[in-house]
C-alpha positions in Angstrom: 71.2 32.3 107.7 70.3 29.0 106.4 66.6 29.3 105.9 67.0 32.8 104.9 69.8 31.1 101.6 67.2 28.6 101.1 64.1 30.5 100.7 66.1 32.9 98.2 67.3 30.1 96.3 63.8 29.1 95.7 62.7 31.9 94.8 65.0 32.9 92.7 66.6 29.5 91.9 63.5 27.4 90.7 61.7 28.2 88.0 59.2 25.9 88.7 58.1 28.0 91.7 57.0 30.8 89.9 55.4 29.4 87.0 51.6 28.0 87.4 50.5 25.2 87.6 49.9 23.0 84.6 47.2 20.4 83.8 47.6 17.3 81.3 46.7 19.2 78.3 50.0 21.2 79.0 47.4 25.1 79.8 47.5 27.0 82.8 45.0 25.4 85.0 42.8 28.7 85.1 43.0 28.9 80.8 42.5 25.2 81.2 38.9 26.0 83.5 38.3 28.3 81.3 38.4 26.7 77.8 36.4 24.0 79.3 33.9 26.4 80.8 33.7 28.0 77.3 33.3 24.3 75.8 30.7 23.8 77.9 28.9 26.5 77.3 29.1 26.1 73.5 28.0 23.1 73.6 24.9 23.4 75.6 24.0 26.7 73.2 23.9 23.8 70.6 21.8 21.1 72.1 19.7 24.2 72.8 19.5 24.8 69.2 18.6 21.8 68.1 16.4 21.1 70.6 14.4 24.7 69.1 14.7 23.6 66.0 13.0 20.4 66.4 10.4 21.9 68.4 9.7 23.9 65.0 10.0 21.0 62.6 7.5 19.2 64.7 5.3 22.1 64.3 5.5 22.6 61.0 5.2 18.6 59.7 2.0 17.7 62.3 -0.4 19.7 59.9 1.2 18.3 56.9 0.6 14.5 58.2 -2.8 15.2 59.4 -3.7 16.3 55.8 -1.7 13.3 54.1 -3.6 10.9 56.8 -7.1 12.6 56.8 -7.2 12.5 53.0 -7.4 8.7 53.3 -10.0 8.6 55.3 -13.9 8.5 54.2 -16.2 10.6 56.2 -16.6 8.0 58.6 -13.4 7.7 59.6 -12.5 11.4 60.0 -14.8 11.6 63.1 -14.3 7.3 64.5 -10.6 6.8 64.3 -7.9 8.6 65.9 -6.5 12.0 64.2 -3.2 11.7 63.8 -3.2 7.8 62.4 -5.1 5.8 59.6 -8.5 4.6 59.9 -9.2 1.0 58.7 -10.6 1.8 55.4 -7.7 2.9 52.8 -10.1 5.8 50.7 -7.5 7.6 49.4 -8.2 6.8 45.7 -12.2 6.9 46.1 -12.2 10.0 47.8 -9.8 11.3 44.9 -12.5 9.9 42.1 -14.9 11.3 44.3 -13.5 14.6 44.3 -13.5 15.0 40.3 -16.9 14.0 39.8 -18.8 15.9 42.5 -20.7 18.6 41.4 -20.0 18.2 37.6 -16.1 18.3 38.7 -16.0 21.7 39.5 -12.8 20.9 41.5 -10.9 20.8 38.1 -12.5 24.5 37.4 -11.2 25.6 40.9 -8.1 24.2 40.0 -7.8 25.8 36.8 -8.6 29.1 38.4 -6.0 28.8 40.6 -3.1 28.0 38.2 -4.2 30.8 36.3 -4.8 33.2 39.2 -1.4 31.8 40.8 0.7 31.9 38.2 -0.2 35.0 35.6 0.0 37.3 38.8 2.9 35.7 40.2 4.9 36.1 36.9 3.7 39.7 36.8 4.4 40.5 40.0 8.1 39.3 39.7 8.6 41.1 36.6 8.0 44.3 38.0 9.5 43.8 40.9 12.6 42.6 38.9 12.4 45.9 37.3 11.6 48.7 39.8 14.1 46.7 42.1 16.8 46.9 39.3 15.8 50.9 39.0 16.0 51.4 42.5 19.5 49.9 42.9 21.5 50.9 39.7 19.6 54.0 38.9 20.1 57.8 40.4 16.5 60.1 40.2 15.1 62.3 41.8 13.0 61.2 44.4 14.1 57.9 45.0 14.4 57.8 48.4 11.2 58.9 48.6 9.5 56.5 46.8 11.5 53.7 48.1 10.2 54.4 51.3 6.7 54.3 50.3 7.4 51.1 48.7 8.9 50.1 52.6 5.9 51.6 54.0 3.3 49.4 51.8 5.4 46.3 53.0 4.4 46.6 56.6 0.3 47.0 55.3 -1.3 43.9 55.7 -3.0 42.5 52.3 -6.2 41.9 54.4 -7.1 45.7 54.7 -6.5 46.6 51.7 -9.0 44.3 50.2 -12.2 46.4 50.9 -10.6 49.2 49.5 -9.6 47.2 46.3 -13.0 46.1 45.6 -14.4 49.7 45.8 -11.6 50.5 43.4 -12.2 47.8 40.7 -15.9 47.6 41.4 -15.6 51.6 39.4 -13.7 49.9 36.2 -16.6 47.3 36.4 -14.2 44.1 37.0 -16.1 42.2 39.8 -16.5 39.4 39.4 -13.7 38.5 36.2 -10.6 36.9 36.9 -8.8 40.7 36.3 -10.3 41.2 40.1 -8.0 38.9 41.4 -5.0 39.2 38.7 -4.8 42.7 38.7 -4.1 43.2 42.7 -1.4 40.3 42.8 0.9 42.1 40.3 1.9 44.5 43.3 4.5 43.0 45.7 6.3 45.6 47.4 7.9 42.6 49.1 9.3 41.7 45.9 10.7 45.1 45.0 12.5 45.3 48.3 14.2 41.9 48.1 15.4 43.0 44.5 16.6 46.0 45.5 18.7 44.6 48.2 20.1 41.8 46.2 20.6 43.7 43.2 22.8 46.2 45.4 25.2 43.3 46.1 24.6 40.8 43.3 25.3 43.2 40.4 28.9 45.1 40.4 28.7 48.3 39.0 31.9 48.0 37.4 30.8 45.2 35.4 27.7 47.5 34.5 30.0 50.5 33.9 32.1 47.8 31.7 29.6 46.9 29.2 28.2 50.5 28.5 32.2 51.1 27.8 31.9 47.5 24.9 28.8 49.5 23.6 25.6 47.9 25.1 23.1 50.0 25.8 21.2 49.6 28.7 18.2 47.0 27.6 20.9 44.5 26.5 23.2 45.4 29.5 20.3 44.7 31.8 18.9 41.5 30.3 22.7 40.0 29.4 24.5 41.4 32.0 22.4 41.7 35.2 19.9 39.5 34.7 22.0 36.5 34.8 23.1 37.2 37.7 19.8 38.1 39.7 18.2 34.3 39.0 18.0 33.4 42.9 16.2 36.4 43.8 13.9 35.9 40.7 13.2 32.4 41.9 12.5 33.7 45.0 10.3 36.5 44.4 8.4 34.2 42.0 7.9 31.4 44.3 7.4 34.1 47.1 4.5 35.1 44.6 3.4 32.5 43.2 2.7 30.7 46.8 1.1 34.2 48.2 -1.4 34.5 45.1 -2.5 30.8 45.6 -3.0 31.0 48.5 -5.3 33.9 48.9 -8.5 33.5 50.6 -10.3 37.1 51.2 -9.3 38.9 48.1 -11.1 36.2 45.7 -14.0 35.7 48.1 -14.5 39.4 48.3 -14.5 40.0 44.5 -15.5 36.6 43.0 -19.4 35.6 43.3 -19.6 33.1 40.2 -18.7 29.5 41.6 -17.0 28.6 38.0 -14.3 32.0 38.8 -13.7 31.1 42.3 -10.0 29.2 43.3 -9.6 26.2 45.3 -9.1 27.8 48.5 -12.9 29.4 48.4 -14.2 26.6 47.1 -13.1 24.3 49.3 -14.6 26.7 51.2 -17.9 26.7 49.9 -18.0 23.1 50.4 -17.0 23.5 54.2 -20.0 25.9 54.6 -22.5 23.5 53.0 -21.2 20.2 55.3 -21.3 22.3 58.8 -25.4 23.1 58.0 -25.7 20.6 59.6 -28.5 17.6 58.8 -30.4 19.8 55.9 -26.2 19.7 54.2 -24.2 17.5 52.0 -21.2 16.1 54.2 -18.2 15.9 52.4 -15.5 16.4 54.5 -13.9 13.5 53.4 -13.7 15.7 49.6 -12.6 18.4 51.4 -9.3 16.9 53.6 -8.8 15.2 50.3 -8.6 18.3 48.0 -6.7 20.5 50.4 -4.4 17.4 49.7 -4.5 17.9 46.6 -3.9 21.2 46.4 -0.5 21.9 48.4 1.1 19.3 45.8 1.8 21.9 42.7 3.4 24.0 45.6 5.6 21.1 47.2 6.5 20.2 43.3 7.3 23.9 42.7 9.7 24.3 45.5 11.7 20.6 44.9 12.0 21.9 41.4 12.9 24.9 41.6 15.3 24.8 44.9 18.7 24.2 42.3 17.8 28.1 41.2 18.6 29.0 45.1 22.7 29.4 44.5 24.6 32.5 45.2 27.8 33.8 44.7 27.0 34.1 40.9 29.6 36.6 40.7 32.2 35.8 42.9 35.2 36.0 40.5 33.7 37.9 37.6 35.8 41.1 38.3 38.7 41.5 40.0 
């Protein structure tokens, strides 16, 4: 009779008998397991990704500082002293007076080129991608869909094989070799016309569209002071985007281009590459060549430190309600 009173009374008298049991941070010991187990788990999902990340900024930066350290190395150097460190002879600033004088400076020409190649189709091509990404979004027409999804299609088309086709094409209108041959194909960038689309469909309320045409505007000045505005980050993208694509072409220009005053910096460089691996009978000027390629990935570092204060959104967060 005794045991049976006491085993009732501690079942039914205790609460501490039927509640589990607790660990110092006052949880359940299984929720306590578990949070830890989560914690855990968390935190080894972000060593992990920074660990993967690093792995890719290593990747990314040891091409960038063999170019900075071969570019101060003579020719010399580039084949005695270790790849990855500097030789014993500073050349930086010889090989750089080096590099405008060779051949009548026909690096400044290349240069040129490739500002003017870089930059006319790269403003171009954001401009009508601006537009027919604008259209796409805000406008209804027949067909849209349609063409939309040729523009889709054209994105997955690599640039390289439509080059051979290209040249057939403009070699017809007789603009080989003029820098139209090169100009002309950059203004497409289906790319472009995607990424407006998309941000245009988000970025650009159609209430505050539907507002202005109430106030009168028509739709030039509800575009350029209404929209516009707020499309600047994708602009600045799609330009960069375009701008960095066009100068860096290789096999459009060396398919269309023949005249060494025409060609950009990337084929020239080139040129020069083909003329110091002939061997003994050519020129060796590799030490011009690591220092030019140096040369020219600076207008593109520039562009992106310049222009990275453009790369905002949220322009119209709060602008209706």
């Amino acid at each position: 009779m005794s045991i049976f009173t006491q085993r009732t009374n501690t079942s039914a008298g205790d609460p501490a008998s039927t509640d589990p049991p607790t660990t110092a941070t006052g949880l359940p010991s299984h929720v306590d397991r578990s949070v830890r187990g989560h914690g855990r788990g968390r935190g080894t999902r972000r060593i992990g990704a920074h660990v993967f990340l690093m792995i890719l900024a290593i990747y990314f930066i040891v091409p960038i500082w063999w170019l900075v350290v071969a570019a101060t190395k003579d020719t010399a150097g580039l084949f005695s002293s270790p790849a990855f460190w500097f030789a014993d002879t500073f050349a930086l600033f010889s090989n750089i007076a080096e590099l405008f004088t060779h051949q009548g400076g026909i690096y400044w020409r290349w240069l040129g080129n490739s500002f003017l190649y870089a930059f006319a189709g790269g403003i171009g091509a954001t401009v009508l991608a601006v537009l027919a990404g604008y259209g796409f979004a805000k406008y209804d027409f027949r067909g849209r869909g349609a063409v939309f999804t040729m523009v889709l299609g054209s994105v997955m088309v690599p640039m390289t094989a439509l080059v051979i086709p290209t040249f057939m094409l403009l070699s017809q209108y007789g603009v080989i070799n003029t820098p139209w041959a090169v100009i002309l194909p950059s203004l497409l960038s289906p790319f472009g016309v995607y990424l407006m689309r998309v941000y245009t469909q988000d970025a650009v309320p159609d209430e505050m569209l539907e507002a202005a045409r109430i106030d009168g505007a028509g739709e030039i000045r509800t575009f350029f002071q209404v929209a516009l505005p707020l499309l600047r980050p994708a602009i600045v993208t799609v330009l960069l985007l375009s701008v960095v694509g066009t100068w860096n072409n290789f096999f459009l220009p060396l398919a269309v281009l023949t005249d060494p005053q025409l060609l950009p910096v990337t084929v020239g460089l080139n040129r020069w590459t083909a003329l110091s691996n002939a061997g003994a009978g050519g020129e060796q000027v590799w030490n011009l060549i690591t220092s030019g390629a140096f040369i020219s990935v600076l207008p593109l570092v520039l562009s992106f430190l310049f222009l990275q204060r453009y790369w905002q959104g949220g322009l119209s967060v709060g602008s209706i309600k």
